[in-house]
DOBATI-479222 format. One record per residue (C-alpha): residue in three letters; z, y, x. Coordinates in steps of 0.25 Angstrom, whole numbers, plus 5000, padded with zeros to 4 digits. Layout:
<recs>
<rec Ala; <Z; Y; X>>
...
</recs>
This chain:
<recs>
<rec Unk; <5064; 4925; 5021>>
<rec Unk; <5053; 4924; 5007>>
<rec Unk; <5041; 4927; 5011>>
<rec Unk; <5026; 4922; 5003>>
<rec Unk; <5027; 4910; 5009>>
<rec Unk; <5040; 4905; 5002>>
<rec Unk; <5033; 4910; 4989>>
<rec Unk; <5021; 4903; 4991>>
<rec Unk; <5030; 4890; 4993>>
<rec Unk; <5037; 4895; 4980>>
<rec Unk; <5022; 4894; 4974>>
<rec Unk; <5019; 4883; 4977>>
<rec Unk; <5034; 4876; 4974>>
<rec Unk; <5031; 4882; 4960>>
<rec Unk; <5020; 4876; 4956>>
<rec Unk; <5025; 4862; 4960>>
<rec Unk; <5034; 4866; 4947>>
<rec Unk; <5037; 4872; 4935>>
<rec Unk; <5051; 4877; 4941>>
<rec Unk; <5055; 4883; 4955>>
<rec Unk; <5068; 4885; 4960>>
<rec Unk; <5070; 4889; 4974>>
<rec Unk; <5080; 4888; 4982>>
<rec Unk; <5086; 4899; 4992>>
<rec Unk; <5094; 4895; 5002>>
<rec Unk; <5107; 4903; 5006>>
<rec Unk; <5109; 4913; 5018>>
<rec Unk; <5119; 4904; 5023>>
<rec Unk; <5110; 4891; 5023>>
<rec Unk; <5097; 4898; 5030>>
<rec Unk; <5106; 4904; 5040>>
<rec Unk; <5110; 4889; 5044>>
<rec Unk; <5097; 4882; 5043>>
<rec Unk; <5087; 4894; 5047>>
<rec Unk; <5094; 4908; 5053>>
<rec Unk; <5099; 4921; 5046>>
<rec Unk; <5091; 4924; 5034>>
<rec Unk; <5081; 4936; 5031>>
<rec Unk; <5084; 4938; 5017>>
<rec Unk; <5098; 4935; 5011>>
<rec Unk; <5100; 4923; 5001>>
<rec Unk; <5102; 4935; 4990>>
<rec Unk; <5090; 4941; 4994>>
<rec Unk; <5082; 4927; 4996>>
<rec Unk; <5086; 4924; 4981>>
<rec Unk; <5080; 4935; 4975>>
<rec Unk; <5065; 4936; 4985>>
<rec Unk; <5063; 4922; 4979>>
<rec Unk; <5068; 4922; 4965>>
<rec Unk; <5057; 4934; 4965>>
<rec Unk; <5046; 4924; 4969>>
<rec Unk; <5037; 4923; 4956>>
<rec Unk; <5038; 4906; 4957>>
<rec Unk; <5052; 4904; 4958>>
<rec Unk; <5058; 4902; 4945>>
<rec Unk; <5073; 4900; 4950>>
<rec Unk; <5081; 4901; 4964>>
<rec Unk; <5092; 4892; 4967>>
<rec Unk; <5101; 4901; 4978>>
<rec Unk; <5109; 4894; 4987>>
<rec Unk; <5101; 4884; 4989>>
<rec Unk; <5105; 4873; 5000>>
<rec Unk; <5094; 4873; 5014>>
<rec Unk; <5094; 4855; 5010>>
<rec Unk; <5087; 4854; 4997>>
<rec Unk; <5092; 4841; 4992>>
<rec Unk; <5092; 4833; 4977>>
<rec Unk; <5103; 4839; 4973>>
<rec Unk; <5098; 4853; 4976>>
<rec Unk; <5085; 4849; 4968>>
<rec Unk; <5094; 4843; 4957>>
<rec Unk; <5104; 4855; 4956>>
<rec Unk; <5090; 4863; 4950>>
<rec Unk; <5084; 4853; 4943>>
<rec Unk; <5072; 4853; 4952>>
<rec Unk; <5062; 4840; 4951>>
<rec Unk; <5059; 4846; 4967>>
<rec Unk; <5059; 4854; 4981>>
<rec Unk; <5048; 4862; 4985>>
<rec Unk; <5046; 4867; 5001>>
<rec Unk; <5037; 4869; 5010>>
<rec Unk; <5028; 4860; 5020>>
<rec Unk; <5036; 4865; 5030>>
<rec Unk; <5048; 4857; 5035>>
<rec Unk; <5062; 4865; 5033>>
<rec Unk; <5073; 4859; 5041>>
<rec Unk; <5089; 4861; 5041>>
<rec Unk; <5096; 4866; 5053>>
<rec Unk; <5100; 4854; 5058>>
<rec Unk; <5084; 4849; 5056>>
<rec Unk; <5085; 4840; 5042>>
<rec Unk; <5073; 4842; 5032>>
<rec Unk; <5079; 4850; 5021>>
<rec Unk; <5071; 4843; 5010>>
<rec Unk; <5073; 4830; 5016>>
<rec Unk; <5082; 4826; 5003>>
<rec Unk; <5073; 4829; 4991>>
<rec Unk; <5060; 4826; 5000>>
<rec Unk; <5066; 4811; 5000>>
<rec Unk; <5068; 4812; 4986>>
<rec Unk; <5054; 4815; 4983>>
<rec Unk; <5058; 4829; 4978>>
<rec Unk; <5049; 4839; 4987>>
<rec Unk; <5038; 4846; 4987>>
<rec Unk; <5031; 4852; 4998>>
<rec Unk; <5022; 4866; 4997>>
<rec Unk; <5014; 4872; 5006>>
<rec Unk; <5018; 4883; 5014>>
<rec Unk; <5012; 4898; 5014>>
<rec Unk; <5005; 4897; 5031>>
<rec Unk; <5006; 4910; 5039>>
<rec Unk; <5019; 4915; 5034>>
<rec Unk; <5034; 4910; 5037>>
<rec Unk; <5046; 4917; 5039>>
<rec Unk; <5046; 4916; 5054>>
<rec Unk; <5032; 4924; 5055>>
<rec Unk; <5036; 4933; 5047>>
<rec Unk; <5051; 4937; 5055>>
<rec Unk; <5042; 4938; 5066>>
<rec Unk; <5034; 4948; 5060>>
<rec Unk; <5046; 4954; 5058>>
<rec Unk; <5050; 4954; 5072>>
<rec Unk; <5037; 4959; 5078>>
<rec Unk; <5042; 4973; 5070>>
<rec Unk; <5052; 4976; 5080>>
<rec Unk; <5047; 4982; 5093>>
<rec Unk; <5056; 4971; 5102>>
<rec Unk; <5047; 4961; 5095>>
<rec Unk; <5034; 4966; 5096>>
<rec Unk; <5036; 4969; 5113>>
<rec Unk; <5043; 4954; 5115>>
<rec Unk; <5032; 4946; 5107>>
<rec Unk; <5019; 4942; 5112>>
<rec Unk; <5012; 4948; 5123>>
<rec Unk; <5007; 4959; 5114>>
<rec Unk; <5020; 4961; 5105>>
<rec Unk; <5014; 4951; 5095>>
<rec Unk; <5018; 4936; 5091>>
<rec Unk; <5007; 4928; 5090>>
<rec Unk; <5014; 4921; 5078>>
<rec Unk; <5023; 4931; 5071>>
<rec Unk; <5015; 4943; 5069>>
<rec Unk; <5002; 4940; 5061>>
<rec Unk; <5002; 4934; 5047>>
<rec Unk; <4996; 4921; 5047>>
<rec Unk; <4995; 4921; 5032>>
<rec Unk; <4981; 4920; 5026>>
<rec Unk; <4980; 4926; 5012>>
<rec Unk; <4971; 4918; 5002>>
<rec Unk; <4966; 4922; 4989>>
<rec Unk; <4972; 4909; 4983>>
<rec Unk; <4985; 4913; 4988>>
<rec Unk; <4985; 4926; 4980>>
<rec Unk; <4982; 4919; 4968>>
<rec Unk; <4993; 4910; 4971>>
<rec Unk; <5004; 4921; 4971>>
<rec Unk; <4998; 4930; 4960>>
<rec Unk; <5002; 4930; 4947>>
<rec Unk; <4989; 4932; 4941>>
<rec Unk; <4994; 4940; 4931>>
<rec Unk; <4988; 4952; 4925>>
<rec Unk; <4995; 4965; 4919>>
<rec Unk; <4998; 4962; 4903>>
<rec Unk; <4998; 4973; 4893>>
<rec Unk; <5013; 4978; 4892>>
<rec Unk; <5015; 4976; 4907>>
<rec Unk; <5019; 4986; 4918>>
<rec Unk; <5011; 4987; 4931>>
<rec Unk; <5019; 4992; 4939>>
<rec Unk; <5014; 4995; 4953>>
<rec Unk; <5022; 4993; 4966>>
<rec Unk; <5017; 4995; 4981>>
<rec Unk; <5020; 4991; 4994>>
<rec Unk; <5021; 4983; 5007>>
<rec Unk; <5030; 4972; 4999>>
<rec Unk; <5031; 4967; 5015>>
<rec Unk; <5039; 4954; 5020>>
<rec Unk; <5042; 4953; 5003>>
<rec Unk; <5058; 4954; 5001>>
<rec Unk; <5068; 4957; 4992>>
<rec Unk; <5066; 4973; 4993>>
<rec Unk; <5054; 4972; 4985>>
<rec Unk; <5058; 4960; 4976>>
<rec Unk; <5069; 4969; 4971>>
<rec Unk; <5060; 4981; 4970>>
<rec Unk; <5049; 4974; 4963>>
<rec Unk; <5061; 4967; 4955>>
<rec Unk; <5065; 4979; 4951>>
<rec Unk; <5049; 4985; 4948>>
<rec Unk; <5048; 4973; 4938>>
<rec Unk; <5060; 4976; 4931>>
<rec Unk; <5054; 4991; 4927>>
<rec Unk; <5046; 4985; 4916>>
<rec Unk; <5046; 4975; 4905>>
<rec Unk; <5034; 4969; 4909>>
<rec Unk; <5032; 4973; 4923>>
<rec Unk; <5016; 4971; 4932>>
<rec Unk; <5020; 4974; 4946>>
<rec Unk; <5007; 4977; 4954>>
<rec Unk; <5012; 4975; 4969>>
<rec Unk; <5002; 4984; 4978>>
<rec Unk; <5005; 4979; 4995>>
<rec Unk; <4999; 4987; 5005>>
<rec Unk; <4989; 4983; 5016>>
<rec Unk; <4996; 4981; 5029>>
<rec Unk; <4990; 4993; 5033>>
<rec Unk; <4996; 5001; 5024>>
<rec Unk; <5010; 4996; 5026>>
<rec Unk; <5010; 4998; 5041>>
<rec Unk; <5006; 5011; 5039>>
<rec Unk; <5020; 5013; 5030>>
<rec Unk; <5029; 5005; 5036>>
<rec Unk; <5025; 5004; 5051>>
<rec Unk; <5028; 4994; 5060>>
<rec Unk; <5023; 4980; 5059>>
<rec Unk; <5024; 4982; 5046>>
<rec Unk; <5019; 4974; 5035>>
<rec Unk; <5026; 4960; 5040>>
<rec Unk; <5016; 4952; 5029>>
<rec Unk; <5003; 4956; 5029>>
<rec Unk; <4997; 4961; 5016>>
<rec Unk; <4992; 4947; 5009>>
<rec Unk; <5007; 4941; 5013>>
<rec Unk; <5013; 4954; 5006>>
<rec Unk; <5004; 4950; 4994>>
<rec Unk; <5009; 4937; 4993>>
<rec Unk; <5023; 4940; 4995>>
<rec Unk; <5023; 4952; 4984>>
<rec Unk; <5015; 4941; 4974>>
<rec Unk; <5026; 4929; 4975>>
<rec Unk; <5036; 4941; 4967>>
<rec Unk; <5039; 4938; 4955>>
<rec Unk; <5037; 4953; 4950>>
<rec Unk; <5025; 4955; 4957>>
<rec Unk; <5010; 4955; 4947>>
<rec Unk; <5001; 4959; 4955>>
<rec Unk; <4998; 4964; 4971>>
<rec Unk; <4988; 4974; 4975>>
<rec Unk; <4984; 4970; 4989>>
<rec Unk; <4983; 4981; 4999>>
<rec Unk; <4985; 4992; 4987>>
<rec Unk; <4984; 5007; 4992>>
<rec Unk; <4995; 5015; 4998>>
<rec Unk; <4995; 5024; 4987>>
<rec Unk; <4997; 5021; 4973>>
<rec Unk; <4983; 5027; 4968>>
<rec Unk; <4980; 5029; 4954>>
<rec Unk; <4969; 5020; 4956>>
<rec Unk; <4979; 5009; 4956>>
<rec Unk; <4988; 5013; 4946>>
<rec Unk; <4974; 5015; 4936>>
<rec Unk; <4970; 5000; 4942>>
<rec Unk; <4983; 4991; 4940>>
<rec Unk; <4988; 5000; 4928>>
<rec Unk; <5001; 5004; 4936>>
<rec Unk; <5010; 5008; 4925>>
<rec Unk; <5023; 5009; 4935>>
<rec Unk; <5022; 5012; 4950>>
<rec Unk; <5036; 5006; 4959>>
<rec Unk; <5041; 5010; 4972>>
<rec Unk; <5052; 5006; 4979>>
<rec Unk; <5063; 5016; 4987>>
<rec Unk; <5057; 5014; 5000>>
<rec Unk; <5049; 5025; 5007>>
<rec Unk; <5034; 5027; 5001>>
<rec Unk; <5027; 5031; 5014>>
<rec Unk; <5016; 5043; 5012>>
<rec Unk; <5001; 5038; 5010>>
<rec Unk; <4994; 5039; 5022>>
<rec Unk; <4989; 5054; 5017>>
<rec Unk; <5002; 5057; 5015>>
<rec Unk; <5001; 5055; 5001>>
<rec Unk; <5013; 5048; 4992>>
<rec Unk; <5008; 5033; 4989>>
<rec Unk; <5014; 5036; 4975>>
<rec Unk; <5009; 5048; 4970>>
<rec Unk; <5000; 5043; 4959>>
<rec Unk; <5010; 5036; 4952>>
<rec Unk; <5021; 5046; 4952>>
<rec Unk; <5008; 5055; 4948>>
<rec Unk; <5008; 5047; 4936>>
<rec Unk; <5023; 5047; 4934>>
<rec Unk; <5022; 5032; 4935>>
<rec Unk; <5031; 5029; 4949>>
<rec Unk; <5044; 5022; 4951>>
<rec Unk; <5054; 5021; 4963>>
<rec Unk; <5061; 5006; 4961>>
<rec Unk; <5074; 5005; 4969>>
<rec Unk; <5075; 4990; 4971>>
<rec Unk; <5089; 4990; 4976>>
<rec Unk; <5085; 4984; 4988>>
<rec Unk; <5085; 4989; 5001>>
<rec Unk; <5078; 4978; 5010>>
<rec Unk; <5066; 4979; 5017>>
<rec Unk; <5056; 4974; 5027>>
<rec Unk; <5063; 4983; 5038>>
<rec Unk; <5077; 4976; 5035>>
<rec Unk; <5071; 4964; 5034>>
<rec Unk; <5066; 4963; 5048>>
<rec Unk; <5079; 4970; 5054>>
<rec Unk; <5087; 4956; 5046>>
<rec Unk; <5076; 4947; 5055>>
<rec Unk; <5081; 4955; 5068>>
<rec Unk; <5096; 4955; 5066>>
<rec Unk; <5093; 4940; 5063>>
<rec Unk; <5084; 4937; 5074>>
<rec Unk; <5095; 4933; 5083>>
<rec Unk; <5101; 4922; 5074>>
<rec Unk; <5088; 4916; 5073>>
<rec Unk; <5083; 4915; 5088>>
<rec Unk; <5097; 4909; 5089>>
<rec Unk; <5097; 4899; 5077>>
<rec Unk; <5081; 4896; 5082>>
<rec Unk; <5085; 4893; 5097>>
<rec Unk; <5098; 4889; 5099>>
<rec Unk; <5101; 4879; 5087>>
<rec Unk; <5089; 4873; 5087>>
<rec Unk; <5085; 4871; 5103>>
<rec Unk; <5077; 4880; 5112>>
<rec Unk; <5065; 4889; 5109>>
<rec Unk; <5053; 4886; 5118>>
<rec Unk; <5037; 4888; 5118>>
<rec Unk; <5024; 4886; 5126>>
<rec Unk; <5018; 4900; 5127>>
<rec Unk; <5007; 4897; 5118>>
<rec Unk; <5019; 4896; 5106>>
<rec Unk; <5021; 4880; 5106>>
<rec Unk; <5034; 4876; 5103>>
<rec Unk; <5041; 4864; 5111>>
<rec Unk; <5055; 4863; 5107>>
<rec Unk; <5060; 4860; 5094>>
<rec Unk; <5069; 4871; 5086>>
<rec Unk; <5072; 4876; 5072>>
<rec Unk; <5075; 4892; 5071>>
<rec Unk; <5077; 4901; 5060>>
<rec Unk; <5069; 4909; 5051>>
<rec Unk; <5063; 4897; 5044>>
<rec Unk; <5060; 4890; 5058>>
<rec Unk; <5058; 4875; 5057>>
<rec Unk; <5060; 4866; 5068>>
<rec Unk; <5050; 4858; 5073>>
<rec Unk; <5051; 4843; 5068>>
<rec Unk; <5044; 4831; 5071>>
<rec Unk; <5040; 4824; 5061>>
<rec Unk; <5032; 4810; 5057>>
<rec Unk; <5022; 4815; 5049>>
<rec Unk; <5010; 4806; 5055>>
<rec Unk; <4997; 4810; 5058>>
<rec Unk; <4991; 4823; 5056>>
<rec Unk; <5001; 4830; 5046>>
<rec Unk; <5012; 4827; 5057>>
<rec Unk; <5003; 4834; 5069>>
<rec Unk; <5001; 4846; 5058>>
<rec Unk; <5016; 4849; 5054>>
<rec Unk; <5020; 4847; 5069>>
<rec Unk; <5009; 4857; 5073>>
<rec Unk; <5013; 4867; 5061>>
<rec Unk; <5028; 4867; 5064>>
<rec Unk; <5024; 4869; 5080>>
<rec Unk; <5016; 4881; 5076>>
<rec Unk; <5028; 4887; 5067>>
<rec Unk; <5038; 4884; 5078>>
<rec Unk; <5029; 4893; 5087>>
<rec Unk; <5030; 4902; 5076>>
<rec Unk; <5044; 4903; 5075>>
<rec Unk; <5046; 4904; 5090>>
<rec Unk; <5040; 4917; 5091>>
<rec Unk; <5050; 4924; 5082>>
<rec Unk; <5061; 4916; 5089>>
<rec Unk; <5056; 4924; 5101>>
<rec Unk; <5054; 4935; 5093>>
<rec Unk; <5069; 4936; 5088>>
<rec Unk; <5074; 4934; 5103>>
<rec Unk; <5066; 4944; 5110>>
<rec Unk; <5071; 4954; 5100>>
<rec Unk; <5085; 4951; 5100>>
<rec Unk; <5083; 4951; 5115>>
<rec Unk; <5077; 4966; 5114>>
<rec Unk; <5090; 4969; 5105>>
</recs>
């Protein structure tokens, strides 16, 4: 999966730079070293290639970074995460260029990975929600434990004001779990002008409940906010804009253009259509994005997958086990990003804290192993 914490890492590579190229491993290679993919590699491509720091992608490329990968695009480094990413057979896939003295390390984003959010994505079906917890709630998968900052907006906005000659056009939404549906429709938006100011408005959580039901949004309004930000054809957010287009808005951003998808515009709460202002003034547009993806289809790809992922996380990589207050005692590496827990000389304290920090993720991880069994058991 992308989610804001891969553009966060993407951020902070940039910097390191004057050049980033990324590179996006193939279906075929994350099926082998980490389970069935969310996204396809086409699909994966394009959600990067839309993030505002990346000024080039390099497809295909192999899950072992080596020299002659660096060398192939010119690149004086590697950037990854503090995290450790193993093969399948557990070999450090940077091990090469580390050795070379060409990698660099950033941080990672806390309180979001793609195993929290998959198993935000299970508690949506009903078989989760009455198999976990004594309450029909995972202690570890089903609240964000993000923590928005000030400093972090500022990282991710452009800071950029509308220009004379631009065209603010306004675009509103839940934007949740960010994927290529709405890249393609805000790709598509930014195209309908020469110099398009796209003003993203997110709803509160609230509000998005309200429309969409269920557990509906699976990222919290300040994740959504990051997420919609790291997009290259994104100017601005309004956080927690109102349901309805008001003029109000349109007067107070200078809205010259006002898009909507093909999806559904649920009634306002009155009954009211959201978008009656804008067509009032002859200024709305439906934008077919080509795409047909959503959140929903999203989460039926994690279920059809979840079988293939309990299977790869418990069978090729030893036996799942756990004290009941979540601590693991077996050594594994699953799917969906999961890393197995390795013991590493580190010495002193740093050793005790990556030891600690990959026994707590392992606990993490655990839970949507379980998660995905119990379903596929309810199926």
């Amino acid at each position: 999966m992308v989610h804001y914490g891969h553009s966060n890492q993407l951020r902070q590579a940039r910097a390191m730079g004057d050049y980033l190229i990324v590179g996006v491993h193939t279906d075929e290679e994350i099926a082998k070293h980490k389970g069935p993919p969310v996204f396809t590699q086409e699909e994966r491509y394009k959600m990067v290639q839309a993030i505002k720091w990346v000024d080039e992608i390099a497809p295909g490329a192999p899950y072992v970074t080596t020299l002659e990968t660096l060398d192939k695009y010119n690149c004086d480094f590697c950037v990854h995460g503090d995290d450790i990413t193993l093969t399948i057979d557990g070999k450090d896939t940077y091990e090469e260029v580390k050795t070379a003295g060409r990698y660099r390390e950033c941080k990672r984003t806390q309180g979001v990975s793609t195993t929290d959010l998959v198993g935000r994505m299970l508690l949506m079906t009903k078989a989760h929600h009455s198999n976990i917890g004594p309450k029909g709630h995972s202690p570890w998968t089903g609240v964000s434990q993000f923590l928005q900052t000030s400093q972090k907006i500022i990282q991710f906005a452009s800071g950029k004001e509308p220009q004379p000659g631009d065209t603010i056009i306004y675009v509103a939404g839940a934007f949740d779990l960010f994927h290529i549906g709405h890249v393609d429709f805000l790709e598509k938006v930014h195209q309908l002008a020469e110099r398009p100011y796209i003003i993203a408005g997110l709803h509160f959580d609230q509000e998005v409940n309200r429309y969409k039901g269920k557990n509906y949004p699976i990222m919290n309004i300040h994740e959504r906010t990051l997420s919609v930000l790291a997009c290259r054809y994104v100017s601005e957010v309004v956080i927690g804009a109102p349901y309805a287009v008001t003029a109000d808005l349109l007067d107070h951003f200078r809205v010259t253009l006002v898009c909507h998808g093909m999806t559904e515009v649920v009634s306002d709460k009155d009954g009211s259509d959201p978008y009656e202002e804008p067509k009032r003034r002859g200024i709305f547009q439906l934008v077919d994005s080509g795409s047909n993806l959503t959140t929903d289809l999203i989460v039926q790809r994690i279920i059809k997958n979840s079988t293939k992922w309990c299977v790869l996380g418990q069978t090729k990589h030893g036996t799942a086990a756990a004290s009941s207050e979540g601590e693991v005692l077996f050594d594994r590496c699953g799917s969906l990003g999961l890393q197995r827990e390795v013991i590493v000389t580190l010495g002193g304290s740093s050793g005790l804290e990556f030891e600690a920090r990959n026994q707590k993720k392992e606990a993490k991880e655990l839970a949507v192993l379980e998660a995905m069994k119990r379903l596929e058991e309810k199926h």
